[in-house]
N, C-alpha and C positions, 0 to 999 in steps of 0.2 A: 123536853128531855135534855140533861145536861149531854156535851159531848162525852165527859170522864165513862158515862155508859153507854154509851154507843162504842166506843172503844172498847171496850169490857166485853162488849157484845161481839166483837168481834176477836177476841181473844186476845186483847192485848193490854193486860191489865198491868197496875204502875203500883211497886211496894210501898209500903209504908218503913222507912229505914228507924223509925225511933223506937218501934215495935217489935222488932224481930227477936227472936231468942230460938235458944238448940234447946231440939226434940229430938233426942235418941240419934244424939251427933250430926242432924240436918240443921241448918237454919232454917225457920218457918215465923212467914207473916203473914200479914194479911192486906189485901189489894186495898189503897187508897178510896177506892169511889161506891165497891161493889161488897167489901169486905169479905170477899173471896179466902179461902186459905192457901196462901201458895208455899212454895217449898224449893230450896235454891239446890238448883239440879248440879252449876258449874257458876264459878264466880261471875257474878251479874247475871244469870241467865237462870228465871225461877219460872217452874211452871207449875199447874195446878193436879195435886195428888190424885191419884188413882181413888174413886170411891169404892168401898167395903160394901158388899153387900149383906152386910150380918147373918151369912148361912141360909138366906133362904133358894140359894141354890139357881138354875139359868133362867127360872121365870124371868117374865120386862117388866118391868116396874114402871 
C-alpha cells in the first residue's frame, strides 16, 4: 500500500494545485493520491466538504 494512502487515511490528504478551480466562489480540487474532493476553507488549509445526504432524511447509511 503506497504511503500517499495511508496518509489519506489518516486524514491528511495533499491537493492537486493544477486542478483546482471555483465552485460557487470556493476553490475546489481534488487530493493527489485518493482523488478526494477537497475545498479550500482558508488560504492553504483545504478540508474535505460536508456530504449531502439527498433527502433521505437521519436514517445511517
Amino acid at each position: 500500500m503506497p504511503f500517499g494512502m495511508i496518509s489519506c487515511a489518516l486524514g491528511r490528504h495533499q491537493v492537486e494545485q493544477t486542478n483546482t478551480r471555483k465552485v460557487s466562489g470556493r476553490e475546489v480540487g481534488r487530493c493527489r493520491h485518493c482523488r478526494q474532493v477537497l475545498e479550500q476553507e482558508a488560504p492553504g488549509h483545504w478540508i474535505v466538504p460536508p456530504l449531502h445526504d439527498a433527502g433521505l432524511g437521519p436514517w445511517p447509511r
